[in-house]
Each structure stands twice: as C-alpha cells, then as structure tokens.
NUMAR-729345 format. One record per atom (N, C-alpha, C, O): x, y, z; residue in three letters; atom name; residue number from 1. Coordinates in Angstrom, 2 decimals, always signed. Example, Ala and Ser with C-alpha at 12.3 -4.5 7.8 and 13.67 -1.06 7.14 Angstrom:
<sites>
+---------+---------+---------+---------+-------+-----+
:      c1 :      c2 :      c3 : residuo : atomo : num :
+---------+---------+---------+---------+-------+-----+
:  +13.19 :   -5.69 :   +7.80 :     ala :     N :   1 :
:  +12.30 :   -4.50 :   +7.80 :     ala :    CA :   1 :
:  +13.20 :   -3.30 :   +7.80 :     ala :     C :   1 :
:  +14.24 :   -3.32 :   +8.46 :     ala :     O :   1 :
:  +12.85 :   -2.25 :   +7.08 :     ser :     N :   2 :
:  +13.67 :   -1.06 :   +7.14 :     ser :    CA :   2 :
:  +12.90 :   +0.03 :   +7.87 :     ser :     C :   2 :
:  +13.41 :   +1.14 :   +8.04 :     ser :     O :   2 :
+---------+---------+---------+---------+-------+-----+
</sites>
This chain:
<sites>
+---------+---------+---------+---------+-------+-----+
:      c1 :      c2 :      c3 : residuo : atomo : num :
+---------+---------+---------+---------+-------+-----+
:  +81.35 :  +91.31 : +144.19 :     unk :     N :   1 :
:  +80.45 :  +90.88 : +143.14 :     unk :    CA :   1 :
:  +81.11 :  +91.16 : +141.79 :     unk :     C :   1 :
:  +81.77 :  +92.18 : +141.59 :     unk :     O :   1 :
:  +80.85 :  +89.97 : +140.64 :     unk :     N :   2 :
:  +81.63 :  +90.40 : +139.64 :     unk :    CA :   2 :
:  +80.57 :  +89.89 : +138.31 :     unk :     C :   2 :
:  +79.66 :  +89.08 : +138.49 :     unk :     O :   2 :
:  +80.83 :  +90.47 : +137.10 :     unk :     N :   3 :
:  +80.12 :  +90.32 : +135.77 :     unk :    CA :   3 :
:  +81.12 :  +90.03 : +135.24 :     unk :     C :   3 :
:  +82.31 :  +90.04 : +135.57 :     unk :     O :   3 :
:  +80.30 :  +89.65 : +133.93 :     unk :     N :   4 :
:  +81.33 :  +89.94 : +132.59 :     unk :    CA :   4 :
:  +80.43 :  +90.96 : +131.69 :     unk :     C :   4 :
:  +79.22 :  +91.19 : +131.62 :     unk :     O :   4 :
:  +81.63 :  +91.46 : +131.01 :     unk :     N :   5 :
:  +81.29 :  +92.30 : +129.94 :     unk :    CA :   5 :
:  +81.54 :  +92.14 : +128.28 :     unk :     C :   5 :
:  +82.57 :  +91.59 : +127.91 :     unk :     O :   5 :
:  +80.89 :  +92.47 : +127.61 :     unk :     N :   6 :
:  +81.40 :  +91.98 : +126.28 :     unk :    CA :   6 :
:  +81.65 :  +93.68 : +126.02 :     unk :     C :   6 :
:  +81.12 :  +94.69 : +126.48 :     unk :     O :   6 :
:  +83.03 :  +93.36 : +124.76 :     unk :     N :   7 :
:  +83.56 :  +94.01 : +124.25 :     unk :    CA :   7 :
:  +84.26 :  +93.86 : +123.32 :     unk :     C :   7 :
:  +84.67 :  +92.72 : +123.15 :     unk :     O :   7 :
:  +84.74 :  +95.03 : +122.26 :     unk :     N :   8 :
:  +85.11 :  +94.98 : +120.72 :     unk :    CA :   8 :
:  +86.92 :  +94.01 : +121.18 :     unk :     C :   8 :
:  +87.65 :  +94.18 : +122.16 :     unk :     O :   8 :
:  +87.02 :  +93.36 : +120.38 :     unk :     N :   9 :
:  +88.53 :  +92.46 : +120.63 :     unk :    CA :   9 :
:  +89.84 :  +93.68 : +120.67 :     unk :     C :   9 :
:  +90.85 :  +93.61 : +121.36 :     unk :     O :   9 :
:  +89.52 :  +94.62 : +119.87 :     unk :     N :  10 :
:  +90.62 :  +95.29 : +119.44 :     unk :    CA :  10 :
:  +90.48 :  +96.22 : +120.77 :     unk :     C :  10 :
:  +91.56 :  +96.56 : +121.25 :     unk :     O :  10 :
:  +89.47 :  +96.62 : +121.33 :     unk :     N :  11 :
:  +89.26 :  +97.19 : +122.72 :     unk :    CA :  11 :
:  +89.99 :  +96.60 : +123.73 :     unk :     C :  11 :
:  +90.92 :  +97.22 : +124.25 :     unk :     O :  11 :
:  +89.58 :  +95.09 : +124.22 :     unk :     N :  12 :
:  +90.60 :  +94.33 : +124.84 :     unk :    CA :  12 :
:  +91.84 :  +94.43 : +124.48 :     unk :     C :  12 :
:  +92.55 :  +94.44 : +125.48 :     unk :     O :  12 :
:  +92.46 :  +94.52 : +123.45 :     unk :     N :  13 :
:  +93.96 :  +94.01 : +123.22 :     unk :    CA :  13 :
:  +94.29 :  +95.58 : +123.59 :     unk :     C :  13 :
:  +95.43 :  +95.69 : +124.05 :     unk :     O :  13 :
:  +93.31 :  +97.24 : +123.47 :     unk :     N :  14 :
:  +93.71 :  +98.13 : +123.83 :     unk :    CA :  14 :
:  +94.20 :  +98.03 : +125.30 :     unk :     C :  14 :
:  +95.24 :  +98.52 : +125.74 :     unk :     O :  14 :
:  +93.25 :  +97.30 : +126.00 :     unk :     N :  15 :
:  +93.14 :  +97.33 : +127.79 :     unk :    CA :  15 :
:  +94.49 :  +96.62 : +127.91 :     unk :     C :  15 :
:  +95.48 :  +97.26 : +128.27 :     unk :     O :  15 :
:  +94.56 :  +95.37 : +127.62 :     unk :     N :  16 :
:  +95.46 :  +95.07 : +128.01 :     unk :    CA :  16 :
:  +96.69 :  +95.61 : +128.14 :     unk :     C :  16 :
:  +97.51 :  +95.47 : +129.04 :     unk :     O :  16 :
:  +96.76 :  +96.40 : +126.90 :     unk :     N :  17 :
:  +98.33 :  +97.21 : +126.78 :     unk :    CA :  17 :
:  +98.11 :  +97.67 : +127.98 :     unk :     C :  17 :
:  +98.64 :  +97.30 : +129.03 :     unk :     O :  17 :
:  +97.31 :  +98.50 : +127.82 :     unk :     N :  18 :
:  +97.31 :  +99.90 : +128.67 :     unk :    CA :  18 :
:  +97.65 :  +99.23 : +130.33 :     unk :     C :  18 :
:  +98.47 :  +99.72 : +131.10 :     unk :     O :  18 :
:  +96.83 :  +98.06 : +130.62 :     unk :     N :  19 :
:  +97.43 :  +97.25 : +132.09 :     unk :    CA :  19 :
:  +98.79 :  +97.02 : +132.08 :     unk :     C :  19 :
:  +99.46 :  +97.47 : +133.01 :     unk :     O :  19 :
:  +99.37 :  +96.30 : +131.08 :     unk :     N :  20 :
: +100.90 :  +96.03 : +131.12 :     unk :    CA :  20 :
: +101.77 :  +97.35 : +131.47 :     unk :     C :  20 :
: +102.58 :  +97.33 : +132.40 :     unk :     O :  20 :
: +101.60 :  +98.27 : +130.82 :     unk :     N :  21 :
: +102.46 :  +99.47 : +130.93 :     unk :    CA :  21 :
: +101.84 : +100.11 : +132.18 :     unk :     C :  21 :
: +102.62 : +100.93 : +132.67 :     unk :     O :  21 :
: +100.61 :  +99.99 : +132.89 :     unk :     N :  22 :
: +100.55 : +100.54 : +134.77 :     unk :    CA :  22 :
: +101.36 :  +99.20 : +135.64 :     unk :     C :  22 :
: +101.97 :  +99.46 : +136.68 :     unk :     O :  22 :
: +101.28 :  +97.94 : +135.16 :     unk :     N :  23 :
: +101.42 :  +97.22 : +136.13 :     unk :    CA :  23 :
: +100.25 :  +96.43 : +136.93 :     unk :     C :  23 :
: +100.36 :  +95.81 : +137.98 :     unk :     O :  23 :
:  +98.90 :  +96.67 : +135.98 :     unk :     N :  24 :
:  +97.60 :  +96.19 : +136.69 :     unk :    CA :  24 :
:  +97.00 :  +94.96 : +136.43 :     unk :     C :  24 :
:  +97.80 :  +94.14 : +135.99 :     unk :     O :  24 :
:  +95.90 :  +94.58 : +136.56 :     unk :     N :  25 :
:  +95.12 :  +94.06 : +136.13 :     unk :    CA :  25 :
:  +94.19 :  +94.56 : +135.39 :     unk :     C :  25 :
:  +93.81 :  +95.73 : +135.44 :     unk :     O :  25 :
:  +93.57 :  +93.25 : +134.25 :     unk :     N :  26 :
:  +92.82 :  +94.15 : +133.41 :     unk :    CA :  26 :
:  +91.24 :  +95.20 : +134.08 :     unk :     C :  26 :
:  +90.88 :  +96.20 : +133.46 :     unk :     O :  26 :
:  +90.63 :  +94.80 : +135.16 :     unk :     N :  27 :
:  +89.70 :  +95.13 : +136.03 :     unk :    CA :  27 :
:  +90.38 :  +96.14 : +137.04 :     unk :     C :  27 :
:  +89.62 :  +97.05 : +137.37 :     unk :     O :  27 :
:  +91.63 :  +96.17 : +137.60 :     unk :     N :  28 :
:  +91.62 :  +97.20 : +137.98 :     unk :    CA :  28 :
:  +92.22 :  +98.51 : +136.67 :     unk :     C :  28 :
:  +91.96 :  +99.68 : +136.97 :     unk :     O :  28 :
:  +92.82 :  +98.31 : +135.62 :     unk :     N :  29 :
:  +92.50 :  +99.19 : +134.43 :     unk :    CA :  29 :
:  +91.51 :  +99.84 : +133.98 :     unk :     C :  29 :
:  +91.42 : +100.97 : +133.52 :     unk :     O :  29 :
:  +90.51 :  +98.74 : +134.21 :     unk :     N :  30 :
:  +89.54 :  +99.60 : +133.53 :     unk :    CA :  30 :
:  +89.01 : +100.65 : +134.66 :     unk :     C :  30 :
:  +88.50 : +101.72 : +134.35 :     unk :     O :  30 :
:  +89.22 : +100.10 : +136.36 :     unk :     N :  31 :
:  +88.42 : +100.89 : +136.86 :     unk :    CA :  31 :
:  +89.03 : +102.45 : +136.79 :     unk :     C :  31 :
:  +88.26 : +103.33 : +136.39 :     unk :     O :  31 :
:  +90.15 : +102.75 : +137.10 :     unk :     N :  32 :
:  +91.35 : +103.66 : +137.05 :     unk :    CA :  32 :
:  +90.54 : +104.56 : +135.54 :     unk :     C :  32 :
:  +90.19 : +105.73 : +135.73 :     unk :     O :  32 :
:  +90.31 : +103.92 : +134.11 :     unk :     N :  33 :
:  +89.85 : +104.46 : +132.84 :     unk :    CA :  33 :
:  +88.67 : +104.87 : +133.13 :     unk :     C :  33 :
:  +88.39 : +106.01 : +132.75 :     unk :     O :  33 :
:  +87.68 : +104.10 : +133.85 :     unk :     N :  34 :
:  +86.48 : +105.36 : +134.32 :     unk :    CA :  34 :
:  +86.35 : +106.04 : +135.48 :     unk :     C :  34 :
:  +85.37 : +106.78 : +135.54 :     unk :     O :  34 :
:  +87.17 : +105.98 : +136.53 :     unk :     N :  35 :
:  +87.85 : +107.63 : +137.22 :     unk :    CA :  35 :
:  +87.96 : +108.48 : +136.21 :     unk :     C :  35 :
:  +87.16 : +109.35 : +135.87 :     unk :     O :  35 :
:  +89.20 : +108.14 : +135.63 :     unk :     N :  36 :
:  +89.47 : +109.13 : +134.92 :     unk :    CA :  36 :
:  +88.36 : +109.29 : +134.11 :     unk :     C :  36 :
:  +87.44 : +109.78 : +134.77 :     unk :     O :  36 :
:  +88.05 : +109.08 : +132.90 :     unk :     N :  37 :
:  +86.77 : +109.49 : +131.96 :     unk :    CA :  37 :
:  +85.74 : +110.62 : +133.06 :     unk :     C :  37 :
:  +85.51 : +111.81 : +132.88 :     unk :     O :  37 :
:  +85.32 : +109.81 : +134.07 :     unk :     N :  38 :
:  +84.21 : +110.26 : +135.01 :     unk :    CA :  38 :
:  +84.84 : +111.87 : +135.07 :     unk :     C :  38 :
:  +84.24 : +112.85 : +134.61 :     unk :     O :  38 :
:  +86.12 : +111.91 : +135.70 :     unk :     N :  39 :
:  +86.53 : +113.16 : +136.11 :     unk :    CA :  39 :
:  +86.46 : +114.26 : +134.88 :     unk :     C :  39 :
:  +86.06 : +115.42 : +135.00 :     unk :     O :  39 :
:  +86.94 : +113.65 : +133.66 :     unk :     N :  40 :
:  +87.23 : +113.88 : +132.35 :     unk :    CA :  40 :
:  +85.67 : +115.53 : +132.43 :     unk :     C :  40 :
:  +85.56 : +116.75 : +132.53 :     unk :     O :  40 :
:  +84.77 : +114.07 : +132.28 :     unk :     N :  41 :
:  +83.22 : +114.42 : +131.88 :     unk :    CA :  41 :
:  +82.89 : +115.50 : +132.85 :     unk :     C :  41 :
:  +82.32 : +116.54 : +132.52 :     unk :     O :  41 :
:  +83.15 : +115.29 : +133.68 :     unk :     N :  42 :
:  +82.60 : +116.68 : +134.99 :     unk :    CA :  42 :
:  +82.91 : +117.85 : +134.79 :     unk :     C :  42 :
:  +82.09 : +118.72 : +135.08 :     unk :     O :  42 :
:  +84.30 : +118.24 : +134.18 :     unk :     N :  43 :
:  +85.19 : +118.89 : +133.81 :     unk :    CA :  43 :
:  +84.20 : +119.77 : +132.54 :     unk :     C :  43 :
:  +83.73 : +120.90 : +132.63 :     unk :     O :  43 :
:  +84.09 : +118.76 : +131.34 :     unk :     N :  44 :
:  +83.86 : +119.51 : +130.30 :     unk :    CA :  44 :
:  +82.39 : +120.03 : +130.02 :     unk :     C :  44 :
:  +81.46 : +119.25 : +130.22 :     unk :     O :  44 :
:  +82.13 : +121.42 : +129.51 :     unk :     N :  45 :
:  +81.03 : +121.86 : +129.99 :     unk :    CA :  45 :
:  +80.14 : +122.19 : +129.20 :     unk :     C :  45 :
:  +79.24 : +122.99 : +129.45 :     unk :     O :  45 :
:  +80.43 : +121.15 : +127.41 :     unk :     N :  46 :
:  +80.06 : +122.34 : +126.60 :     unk :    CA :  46 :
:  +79.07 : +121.13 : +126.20 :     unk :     C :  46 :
:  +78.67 : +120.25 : +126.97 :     unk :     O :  46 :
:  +78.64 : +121.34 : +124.35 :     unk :     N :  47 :
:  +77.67 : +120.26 : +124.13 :     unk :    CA :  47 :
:  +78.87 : +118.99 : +123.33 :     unk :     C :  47 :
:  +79.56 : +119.04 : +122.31 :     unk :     O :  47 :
:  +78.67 : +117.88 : +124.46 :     unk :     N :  48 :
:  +79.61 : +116.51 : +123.78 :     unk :    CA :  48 :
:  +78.51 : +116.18 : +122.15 :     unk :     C :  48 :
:  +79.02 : +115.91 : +121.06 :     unk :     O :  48 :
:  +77.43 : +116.27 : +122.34 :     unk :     N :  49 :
:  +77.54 : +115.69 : +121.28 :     unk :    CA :  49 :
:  +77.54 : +116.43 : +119.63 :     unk :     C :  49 :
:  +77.39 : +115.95 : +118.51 :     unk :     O :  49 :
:  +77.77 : +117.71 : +120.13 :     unk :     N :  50 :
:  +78.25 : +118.98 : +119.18 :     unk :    CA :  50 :
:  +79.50 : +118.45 : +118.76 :     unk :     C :  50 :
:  +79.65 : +118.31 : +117.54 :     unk :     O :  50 :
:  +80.34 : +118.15 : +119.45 :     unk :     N :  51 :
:  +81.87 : +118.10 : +119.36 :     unk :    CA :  51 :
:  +82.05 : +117.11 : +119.22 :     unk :     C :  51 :
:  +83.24 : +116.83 : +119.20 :     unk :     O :  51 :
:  +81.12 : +116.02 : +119.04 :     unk :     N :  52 :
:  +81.48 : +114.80 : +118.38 :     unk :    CA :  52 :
:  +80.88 : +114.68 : +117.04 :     unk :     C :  52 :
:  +81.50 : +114.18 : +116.10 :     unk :     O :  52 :
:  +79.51 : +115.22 : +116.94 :     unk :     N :  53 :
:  +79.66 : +115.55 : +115.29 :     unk :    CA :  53 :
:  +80.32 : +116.14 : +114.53 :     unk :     C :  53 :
:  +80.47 : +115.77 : +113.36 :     unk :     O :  53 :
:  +80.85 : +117.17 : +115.04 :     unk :     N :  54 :
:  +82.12 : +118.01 : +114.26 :     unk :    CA :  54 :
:  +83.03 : +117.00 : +113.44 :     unk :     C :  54 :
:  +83.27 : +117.04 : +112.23 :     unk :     O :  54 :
:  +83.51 : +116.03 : +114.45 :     unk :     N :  55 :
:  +84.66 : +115.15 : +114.06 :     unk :    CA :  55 :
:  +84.12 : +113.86 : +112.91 :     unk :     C :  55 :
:  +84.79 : +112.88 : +112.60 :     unk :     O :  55 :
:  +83.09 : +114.13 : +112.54 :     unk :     N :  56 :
:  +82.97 : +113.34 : +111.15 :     unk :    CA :  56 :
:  +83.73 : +113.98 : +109.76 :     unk :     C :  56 :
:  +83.94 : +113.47 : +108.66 :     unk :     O :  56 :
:  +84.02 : +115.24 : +110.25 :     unk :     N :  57 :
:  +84.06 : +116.15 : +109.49 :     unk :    CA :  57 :
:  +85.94 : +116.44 : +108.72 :     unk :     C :  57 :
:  +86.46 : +116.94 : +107.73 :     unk :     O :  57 :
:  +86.45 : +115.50 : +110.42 :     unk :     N :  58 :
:  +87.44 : +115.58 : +110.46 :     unk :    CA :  58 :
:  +88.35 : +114.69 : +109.46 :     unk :     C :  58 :
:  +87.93 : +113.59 : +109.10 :     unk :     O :  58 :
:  +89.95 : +115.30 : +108.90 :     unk :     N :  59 :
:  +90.75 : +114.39 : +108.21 :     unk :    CA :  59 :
:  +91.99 : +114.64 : +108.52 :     unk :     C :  59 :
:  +92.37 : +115.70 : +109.02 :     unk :     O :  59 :
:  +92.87 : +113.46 : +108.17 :     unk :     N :  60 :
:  +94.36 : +113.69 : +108.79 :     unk :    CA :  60 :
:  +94.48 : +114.91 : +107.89 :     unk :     C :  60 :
:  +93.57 : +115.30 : +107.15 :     unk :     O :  60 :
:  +95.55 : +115.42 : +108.01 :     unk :     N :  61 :
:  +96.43 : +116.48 : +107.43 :     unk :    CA :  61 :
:  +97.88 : +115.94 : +107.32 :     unk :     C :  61 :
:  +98.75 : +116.41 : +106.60 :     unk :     O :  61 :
:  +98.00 : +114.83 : +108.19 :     unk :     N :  62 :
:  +99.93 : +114.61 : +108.02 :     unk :    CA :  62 :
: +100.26 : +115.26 : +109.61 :     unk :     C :  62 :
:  +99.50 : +115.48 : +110.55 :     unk :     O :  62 :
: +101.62 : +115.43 : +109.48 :     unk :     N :  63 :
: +102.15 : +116.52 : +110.40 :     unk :    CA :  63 :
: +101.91 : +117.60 : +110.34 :     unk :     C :  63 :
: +101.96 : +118.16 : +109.24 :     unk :     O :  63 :
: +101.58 : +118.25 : +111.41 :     unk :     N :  64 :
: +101.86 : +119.70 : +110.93 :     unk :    CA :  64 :
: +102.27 : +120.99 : +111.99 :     unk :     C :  64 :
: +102.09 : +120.91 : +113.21 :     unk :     O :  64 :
: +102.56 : +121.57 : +111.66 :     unk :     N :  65 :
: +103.68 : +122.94 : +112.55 :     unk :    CA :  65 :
: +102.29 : +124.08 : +113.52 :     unk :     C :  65 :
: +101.58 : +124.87 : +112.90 :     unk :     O :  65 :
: +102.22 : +123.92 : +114.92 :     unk :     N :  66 :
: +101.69 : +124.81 : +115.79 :     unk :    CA :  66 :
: +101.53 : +126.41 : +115.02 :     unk :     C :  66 :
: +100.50 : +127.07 : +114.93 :     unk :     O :  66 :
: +102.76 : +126.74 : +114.56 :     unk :     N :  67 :
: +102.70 : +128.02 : +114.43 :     unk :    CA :  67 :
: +101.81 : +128.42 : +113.39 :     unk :     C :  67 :
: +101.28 : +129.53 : +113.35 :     unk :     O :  67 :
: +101.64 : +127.43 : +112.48 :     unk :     N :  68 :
: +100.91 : +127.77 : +111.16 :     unk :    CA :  68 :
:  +99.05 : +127.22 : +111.39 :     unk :     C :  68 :
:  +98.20 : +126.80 : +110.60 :     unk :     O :  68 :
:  +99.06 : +127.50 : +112.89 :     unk :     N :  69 :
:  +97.44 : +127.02 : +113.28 :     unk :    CA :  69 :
:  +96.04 : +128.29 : +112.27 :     unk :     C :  69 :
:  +94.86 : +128.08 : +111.99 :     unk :     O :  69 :
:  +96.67 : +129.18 : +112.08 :     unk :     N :  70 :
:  +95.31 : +129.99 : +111.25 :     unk :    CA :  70 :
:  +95.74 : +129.53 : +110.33 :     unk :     C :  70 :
:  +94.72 : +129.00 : +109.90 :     unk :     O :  70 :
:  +96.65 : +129.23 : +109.48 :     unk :     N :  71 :
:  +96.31 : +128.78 : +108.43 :     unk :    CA :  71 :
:  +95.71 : +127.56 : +108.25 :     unk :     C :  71 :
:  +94.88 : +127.51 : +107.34 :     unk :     O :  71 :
:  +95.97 : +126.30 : +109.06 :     unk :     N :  72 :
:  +95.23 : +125.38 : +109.15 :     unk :    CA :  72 :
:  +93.44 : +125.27 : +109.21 :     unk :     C :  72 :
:  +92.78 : +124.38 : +108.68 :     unk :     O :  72 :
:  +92.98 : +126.26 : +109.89 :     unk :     N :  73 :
:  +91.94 : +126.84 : +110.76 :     unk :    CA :  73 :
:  +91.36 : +127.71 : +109.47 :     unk :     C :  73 :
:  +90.18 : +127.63 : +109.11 :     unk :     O :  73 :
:  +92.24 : +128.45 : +108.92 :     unk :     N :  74 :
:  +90.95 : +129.80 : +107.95 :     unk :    CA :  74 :
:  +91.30 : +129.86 : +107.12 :     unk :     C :  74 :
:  +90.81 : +130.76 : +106.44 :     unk :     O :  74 :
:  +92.63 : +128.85 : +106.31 :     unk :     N :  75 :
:  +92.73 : +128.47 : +104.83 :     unk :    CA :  75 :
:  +94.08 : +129.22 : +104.02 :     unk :     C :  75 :
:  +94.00 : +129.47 : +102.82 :     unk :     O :  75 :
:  +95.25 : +129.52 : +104.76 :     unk :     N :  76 :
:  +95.80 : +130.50 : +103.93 :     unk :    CA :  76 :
:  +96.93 : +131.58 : +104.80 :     unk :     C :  76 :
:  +96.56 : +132.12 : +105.85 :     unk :     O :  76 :
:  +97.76 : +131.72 : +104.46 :     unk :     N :  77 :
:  +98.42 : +133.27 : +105.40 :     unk :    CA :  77 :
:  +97.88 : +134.23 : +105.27 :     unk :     C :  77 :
:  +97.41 : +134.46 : +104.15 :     unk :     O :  77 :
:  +97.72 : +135.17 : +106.31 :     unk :     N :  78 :
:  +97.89 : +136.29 : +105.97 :     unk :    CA :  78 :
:  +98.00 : +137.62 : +105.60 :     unk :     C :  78 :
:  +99.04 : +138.04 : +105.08 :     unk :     O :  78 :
+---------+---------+---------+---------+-------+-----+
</sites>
C-alpha cells in the first residue's frame, strides 16, 4: 500500500541527497530516517521540548576550540 506525502522542496532535495550517497530509493530513505529517528527518540530521556526551546536562544559563534568549552559556556577564563 502506498500514499503520497507533501513536503517542504528543500526537504526533498535534502532526501534525495541523502538516497544518492546510501544508494537507495527515495522511500526506502526515508524509511531507514525513521528507524533511525524512532531509535534516536527511545534513547533520549529528558524534556524534547525543553531542549528545543533552548535553541531559539541559540547563535553561531564561528569556529571554535573544544578546550575553551567554559569559556564558551560561563563567559570568560578563569
């Protein structure tokens, strides 16, 4: 049995990559992307939608160096 689905264009042109570089089809891609997600979700235990409001919050920085993570984190060396 099969549907269609609508979806954002720039979403598709994501899928597709992502099929070319397994070797799939776009339907079996996606199914493989919600295994994974599914497994993803089981896994994590905390509040998703805590941790997705956070990230409004969020801005690039550029690159930046592991070692210097408290300063990134609490503003400062030191």
């Amino acid at each position: 049995m099969y549907t269609t689905i609508r979806i954002r264009v720039k979403d598709k042109k994501r899928l597709e990559s992502l099929a070319k570089k397994l070797g799939k089809s776009l339907s079996e891609t996606l199914r493989i992307a919600i295994e994974i997600a599914e497994k993803e979700m089981d896994k994590f235990k905390g509040d998703l939608d805590g941790v997705l409001s956070t990230l409004k919050y969020g801005k690039d920085i550029g690159e930046t160096n592991a070692e210097k993570v408290d300063e990134y984190l609490y503003g400062g060396a030191d």
